[in-house]
N, C-alpha and C positions, 0 to 999 in steps of 0.2 A: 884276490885273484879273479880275473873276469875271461870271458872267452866269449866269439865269435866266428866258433864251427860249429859240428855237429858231433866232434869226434867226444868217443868218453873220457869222462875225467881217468878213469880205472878201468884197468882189462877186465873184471872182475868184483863182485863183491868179497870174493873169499881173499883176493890179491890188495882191494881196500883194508880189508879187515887186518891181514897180514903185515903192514904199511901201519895203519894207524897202531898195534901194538909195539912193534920195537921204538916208533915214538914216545907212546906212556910209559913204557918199558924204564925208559931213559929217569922217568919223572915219577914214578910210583912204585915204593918201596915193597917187600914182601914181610905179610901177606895182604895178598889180594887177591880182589873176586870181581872178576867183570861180568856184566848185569847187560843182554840185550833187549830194548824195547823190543815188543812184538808190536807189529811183526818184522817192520823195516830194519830195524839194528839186529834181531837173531844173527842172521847167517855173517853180520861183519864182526860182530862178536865173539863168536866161536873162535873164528879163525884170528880177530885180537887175544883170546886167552892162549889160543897156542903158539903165537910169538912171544908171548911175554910167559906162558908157562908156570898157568895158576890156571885156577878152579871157574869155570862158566857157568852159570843159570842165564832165566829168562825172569824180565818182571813185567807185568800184563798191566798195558792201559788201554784205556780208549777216551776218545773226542768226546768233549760235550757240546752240541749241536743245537741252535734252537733255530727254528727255522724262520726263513726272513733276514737271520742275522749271519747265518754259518757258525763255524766251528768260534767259542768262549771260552775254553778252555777244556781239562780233561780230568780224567781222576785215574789213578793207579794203584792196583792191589786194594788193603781197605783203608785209605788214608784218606783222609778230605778233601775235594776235587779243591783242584787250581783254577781260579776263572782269573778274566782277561780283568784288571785293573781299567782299562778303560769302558769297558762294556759295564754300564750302570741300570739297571732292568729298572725300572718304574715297576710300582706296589702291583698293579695291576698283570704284571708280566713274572711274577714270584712263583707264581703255581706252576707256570711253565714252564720257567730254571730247572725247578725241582724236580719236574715230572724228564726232564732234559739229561741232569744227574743222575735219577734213576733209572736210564736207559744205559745208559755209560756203565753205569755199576755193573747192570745184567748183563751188558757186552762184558766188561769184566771177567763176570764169572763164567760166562761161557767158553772164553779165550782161554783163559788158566786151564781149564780143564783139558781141552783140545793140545797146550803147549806141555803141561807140565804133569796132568793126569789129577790124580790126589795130593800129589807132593806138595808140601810146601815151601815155599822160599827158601832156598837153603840159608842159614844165620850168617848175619852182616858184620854182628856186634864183634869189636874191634877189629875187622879187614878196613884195608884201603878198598873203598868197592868204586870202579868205573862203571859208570851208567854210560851204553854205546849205543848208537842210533845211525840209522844210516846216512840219509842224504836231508838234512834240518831243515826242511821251507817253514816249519810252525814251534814254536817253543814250547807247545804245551801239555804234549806226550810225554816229554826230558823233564817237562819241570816236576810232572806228576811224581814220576817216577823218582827224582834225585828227593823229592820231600817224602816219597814212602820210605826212599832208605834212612833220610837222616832218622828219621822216627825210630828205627830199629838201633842206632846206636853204633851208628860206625867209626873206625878211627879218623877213616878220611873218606870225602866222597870228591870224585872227578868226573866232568859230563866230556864223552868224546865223539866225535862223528869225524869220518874222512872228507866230508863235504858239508859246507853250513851257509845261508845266507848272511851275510851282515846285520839285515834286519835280527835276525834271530842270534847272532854273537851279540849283539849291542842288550838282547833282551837277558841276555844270561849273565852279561857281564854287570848288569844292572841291579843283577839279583846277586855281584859276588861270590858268583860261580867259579871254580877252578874249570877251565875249557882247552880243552885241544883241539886245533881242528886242524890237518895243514893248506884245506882248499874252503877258499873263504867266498864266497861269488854276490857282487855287488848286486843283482837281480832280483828284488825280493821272489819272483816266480822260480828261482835256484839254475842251474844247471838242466839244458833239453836234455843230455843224456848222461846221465853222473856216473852209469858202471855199463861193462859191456856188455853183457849178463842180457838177457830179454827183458824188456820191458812191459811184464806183465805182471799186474797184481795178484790176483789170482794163482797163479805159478810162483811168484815168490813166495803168500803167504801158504801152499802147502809146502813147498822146498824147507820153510822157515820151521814149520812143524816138526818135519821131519830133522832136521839140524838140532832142533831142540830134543827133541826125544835120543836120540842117537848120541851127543853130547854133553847134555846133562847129567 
């Protein structure tokens, strides 16, 4: 799907969210648990669990970042960060990965705490669990997260966003990912305006917080 306005894909995140579950809905048997990245997928995930009418958590990642280079990948909960197959660091640039991962991690653990307090993950092992994300311009928040769950033992996992680039379906489908998306946008930069909702970071990730706490 491509577009050349301004208008949004969705009136709403909560109206995305609502949208993309009676899709999985269709396709994901019970039990199941959908799982929103923080902080962009919380608030469409909530409202995917209550279309389809199972249980929601939050699972906490962040970017791994090296500078010069941008974002290589990312790490979630305490599972082994995912870096970019093409980004190949020279010996020399190793200390800097690492020092890069363990900033991620601490973003990590600062996020969980702000999303979900002390709790921990609520248990995956045999749910169908959907990992939902908002609007996909990077694979590598989705990826983190769909490899923290498999690690836990699930019956089935499904990565879903209402909105995704091509760039990023071609990365997941490469990975033999089950994916649902139904707004697919040729642009690898995604969609100028994907929900109707304000387009602010900051206001979403407390919104997102707060969705999280109140939901979970």
């Amino acid at each position: 799907m491509t577009t050349g306005t301004q208008e949004a894909l969705y009136p709403s995140r909560s109206g995305a969210g609502a949208m993309l579950g009676r899709q999985v809905y269709r396709r994901v048997a019970a039990p199941a648990l959908v799982l929103g990245v923080t902080p962009t997928g919380v608030e469409v995930a909530a409202h995917a669990s209550k279309a389809m009418g199972c249980s929601f958590d939050v699972i906490v990642a962040a970017h791994v970042r090296v500078d010069g280079l941008g974002i290589v990948g990312a790490v979630a909960e305490d599972a082994d960060a995912v870096l970019d197959t093409e980004y190949q660091p020279r010996f020399g640039v190793m200390d800097v990965l690492s020092a890069a991962i363990d900033k991620a991690r601490r973003a990590v653990k600062t996020e969980r705490l702000l999303f979900r307090g002390p709790r921990p993950l609520r248990p995956v092992e045999g749910f169908n669990v959907v990992v939902v994300d908002g609007h996909l311009v990077s694979p590598w928040k989705v990826l983190a997260a769909t490899q923290a769950v498999q690690q836990l033992h699930p019956a089935r996992v499904v990565v879903a966003a209402p909105i995704s680039t091509k760039p990023v379906q071609d990365r997941l489908r490469a990975r033999r990912l089950e994916f649902v998306c139904p707004s697919i946008i040729m642009d690898p930069a995604g969609h100028p305006r994907p929900f109707g909702d304000p387009q602010d970071p900051s206001a979403e990730r407390l919104r997102s917080i707060v969705v999280a706490r109140e939901a979970a």
